[in-house]
N, C-alpha and C positions, 0 to 999 in steps of 0.2 A: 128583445133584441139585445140587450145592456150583457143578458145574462150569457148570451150566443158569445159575445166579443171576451170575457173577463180573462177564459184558459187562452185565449191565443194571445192577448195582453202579455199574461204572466208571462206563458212561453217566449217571446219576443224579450220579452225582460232578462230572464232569465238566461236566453241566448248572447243579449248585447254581455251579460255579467261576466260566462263564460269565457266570450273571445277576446276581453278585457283583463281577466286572469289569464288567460293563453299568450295575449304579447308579453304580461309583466312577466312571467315566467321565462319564456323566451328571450328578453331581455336582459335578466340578472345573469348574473355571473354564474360559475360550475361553481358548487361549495369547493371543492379540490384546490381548485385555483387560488382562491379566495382565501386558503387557509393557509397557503405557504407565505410562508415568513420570508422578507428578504435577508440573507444571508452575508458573512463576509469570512469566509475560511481560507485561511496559510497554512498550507500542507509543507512538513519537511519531509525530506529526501536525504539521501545522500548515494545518490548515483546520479551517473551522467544526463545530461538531458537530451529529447530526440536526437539521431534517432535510436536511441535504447528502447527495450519493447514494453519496458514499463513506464517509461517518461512517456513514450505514448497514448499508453492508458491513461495516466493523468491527464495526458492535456484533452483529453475525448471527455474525461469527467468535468474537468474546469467548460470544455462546450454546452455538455449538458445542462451544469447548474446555472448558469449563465443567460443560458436561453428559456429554461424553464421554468426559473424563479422569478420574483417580482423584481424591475428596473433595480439596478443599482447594486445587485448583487454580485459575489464575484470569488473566484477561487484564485490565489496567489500560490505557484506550486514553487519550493524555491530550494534547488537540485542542487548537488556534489557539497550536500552541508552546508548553503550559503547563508541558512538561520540557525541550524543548530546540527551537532552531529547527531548521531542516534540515540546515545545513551541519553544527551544534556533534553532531547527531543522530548524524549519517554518522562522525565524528569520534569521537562514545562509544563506537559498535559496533566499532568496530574497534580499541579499546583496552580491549573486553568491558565495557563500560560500563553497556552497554543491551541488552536482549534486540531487540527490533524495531523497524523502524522503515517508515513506507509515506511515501513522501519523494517533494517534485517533483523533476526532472533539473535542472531553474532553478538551482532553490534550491540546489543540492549542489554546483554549478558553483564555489562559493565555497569551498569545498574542494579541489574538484578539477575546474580547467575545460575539461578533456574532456566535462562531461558537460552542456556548454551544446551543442556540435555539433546533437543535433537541435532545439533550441528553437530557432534561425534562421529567419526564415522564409522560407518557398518549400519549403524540405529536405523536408518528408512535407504533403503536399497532396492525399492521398487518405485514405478508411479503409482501403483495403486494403494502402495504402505502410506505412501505420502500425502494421498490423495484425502486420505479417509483417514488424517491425524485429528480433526475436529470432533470426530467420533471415536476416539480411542481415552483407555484414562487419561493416555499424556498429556495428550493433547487437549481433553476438557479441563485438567487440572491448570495448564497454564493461561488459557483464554478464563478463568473463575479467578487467575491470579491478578492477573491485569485489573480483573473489576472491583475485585476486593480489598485487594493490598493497593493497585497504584490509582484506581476511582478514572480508569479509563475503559471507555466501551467499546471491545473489538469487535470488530468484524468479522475476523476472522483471517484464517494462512491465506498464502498466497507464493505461488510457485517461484522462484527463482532456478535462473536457468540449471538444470538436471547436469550438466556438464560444467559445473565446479569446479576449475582446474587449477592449472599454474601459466601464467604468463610468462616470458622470458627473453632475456637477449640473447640467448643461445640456446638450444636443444638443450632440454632437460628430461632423461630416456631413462637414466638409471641410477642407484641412488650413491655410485661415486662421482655423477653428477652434480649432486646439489652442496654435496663438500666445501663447506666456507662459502657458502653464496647468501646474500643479504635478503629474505622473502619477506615479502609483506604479507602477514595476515590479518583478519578485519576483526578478529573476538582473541583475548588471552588462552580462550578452553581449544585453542587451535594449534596455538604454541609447542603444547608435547609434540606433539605429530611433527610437527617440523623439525623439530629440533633430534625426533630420533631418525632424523635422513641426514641430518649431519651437517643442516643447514643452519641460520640464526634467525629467529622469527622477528618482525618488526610491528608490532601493531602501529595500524595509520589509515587514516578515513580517507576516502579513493578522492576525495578533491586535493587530498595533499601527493597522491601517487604521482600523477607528470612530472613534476619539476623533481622529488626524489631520484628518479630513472635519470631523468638530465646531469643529476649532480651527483650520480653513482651511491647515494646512500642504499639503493634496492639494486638489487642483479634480475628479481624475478617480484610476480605478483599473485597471488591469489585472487581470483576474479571468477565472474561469468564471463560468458561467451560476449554478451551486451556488452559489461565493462570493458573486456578486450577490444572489442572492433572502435572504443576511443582512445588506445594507446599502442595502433600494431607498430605502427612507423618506431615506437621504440621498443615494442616488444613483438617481433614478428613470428615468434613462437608460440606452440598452444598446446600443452604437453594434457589428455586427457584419460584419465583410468579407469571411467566406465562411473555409475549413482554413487556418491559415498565413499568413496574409495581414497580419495586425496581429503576430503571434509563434505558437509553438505549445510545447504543455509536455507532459507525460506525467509520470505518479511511476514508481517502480520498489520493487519489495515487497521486504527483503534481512534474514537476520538475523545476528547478530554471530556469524562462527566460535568465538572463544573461548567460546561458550554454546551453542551450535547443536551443536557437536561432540563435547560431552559425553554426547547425550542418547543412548539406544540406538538402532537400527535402528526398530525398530516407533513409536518416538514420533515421529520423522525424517519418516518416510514418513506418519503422521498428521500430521503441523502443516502437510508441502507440500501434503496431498491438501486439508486444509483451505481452505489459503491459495488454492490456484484455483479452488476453489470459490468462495472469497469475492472474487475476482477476476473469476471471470467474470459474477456475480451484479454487481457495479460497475460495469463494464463496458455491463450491460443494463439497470441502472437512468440510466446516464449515456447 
């Protein structure tokens, strides 16, 4: 009889073991979860905030990491150069200064001006030249530059608006138009081009542009489309030459090795999965 009972014993044992390992399991946390780090990243800018189509995208990433990461985490995005302009931006990050930063190529130029090459214009004159800069030499050469020379890890390009134009207080159509007119451009490697229409270039970071226009130091702006629609009331003009033609710009999304490299594996690979997400999302809203 002893010997009848002993397998349905075990069995019974063995079952209680089972469904004891099945709630613990059930109960623990996802490793995934588990392994993100909470976070604290200050993203600079320097463009306006919503509703521009890229302040947008940031503020959908700051929701993301927010919600996704452990309590207490938090993305500070801080727009029209409220923490640093672009070049000083590129400059923090790589002295671990700054966790993020989504920076024009222009602007950075002042830094390091390798990274004026494609804001030239004629150089990308298609969406699809543009598109496909991360796979070209130039564009591998500068994304290898960032991580070597300034110890920031990009992300990569990111579209700014294809319609690169000129802003204005009046009609600017032809080029005894821009004759003695004060233009703001946002990189020095933009300057020649202005200056052979007859105009005077003004390098100035777009949070200093409003009150400029106010106090007549600019007649006109170099801008997107985005930037325009928070300056029409003083610039109700939008003079456009087709990709390239007046300059061309793109940002690059990059964050500071010295703080990027601290984080674990699974937090890494959440902020990049993030980040092109929030890029491609930018990308289709622009």
């Amino acid at each position: 009889m002893l010997r009848s009972y002993r397998p349905r014993i075990a069995t019974f044992a063995g079952a209680v073991a089972f469904v004891a390992a099945t709630v613990m399991l059930a109960a623990a946390p996802t490793p995934a979860k588990a392994e993100l780090e909470k976070v604290i990243i200050r993203v600079s800018v320097d463009l306006p905030p919503p509703p521009h189509p890229t302040a947008i995208a940031m503020e959908w990433f700051k929701e993301q990491v927010e919600s996704q990461f452990p309590e207490g985490s938090e993305v500070r995005n801080f727009y029209a150069g409220a923490l640093y302009k672009d070049p000083d931006a590129m400059t923090a990050m790589t002295q671990g200064n700054l966790e993020m930063g989504w920076l024009v190529s222009g602007k950075t130029a002042a830094t390091d001006i390798w990274m004026s090459i494609i804001g030239q214009p004629g150089v990308l004159t298609t969406v699809a030249a543009i598109h496909d800069l991360p796979n070209q030499a130039t564009g591998k050469m500068l994304l290898n530059r960032l991580r070597e020379k300034h110890f920031i890890e990009p992300f990569g390009f990111v579209d700014l608006s294809f319609a690169l134009a000129i802003a204005g207080k009046e009609r600017l159509l032809a080029m005894d138009s821009f004759q003695g007119k004060k233009i703001r451009t946002f990189a020095a490697a933009v300057n020649p081009v202005v200056a052979s229409w007859g105009a005077s270039p003004v390098v100035m970071s777009f949070g200093d542009v409003p009150s400029a226009l106010e106090s007549g130091v600019l007649d006109g702006v170099i801008t997107s489309i985005g930037g325009w629609r928070a300056i029409t009331e003083q610039t109700p003009y939008y003079t456009i030459a087709g990709i390239s033609t007046v300059t061309f710009d793109n940002y690059w999304v990059g964050a500071s090795q010295a703080w990027f490299n601290k984080l674990n594996d699974a937090t890494q690979a959440k902020i990049r999965d993030l980040v092109e997400q929030a890029v491609k999302y930018q990308n289709e809203l622009n």
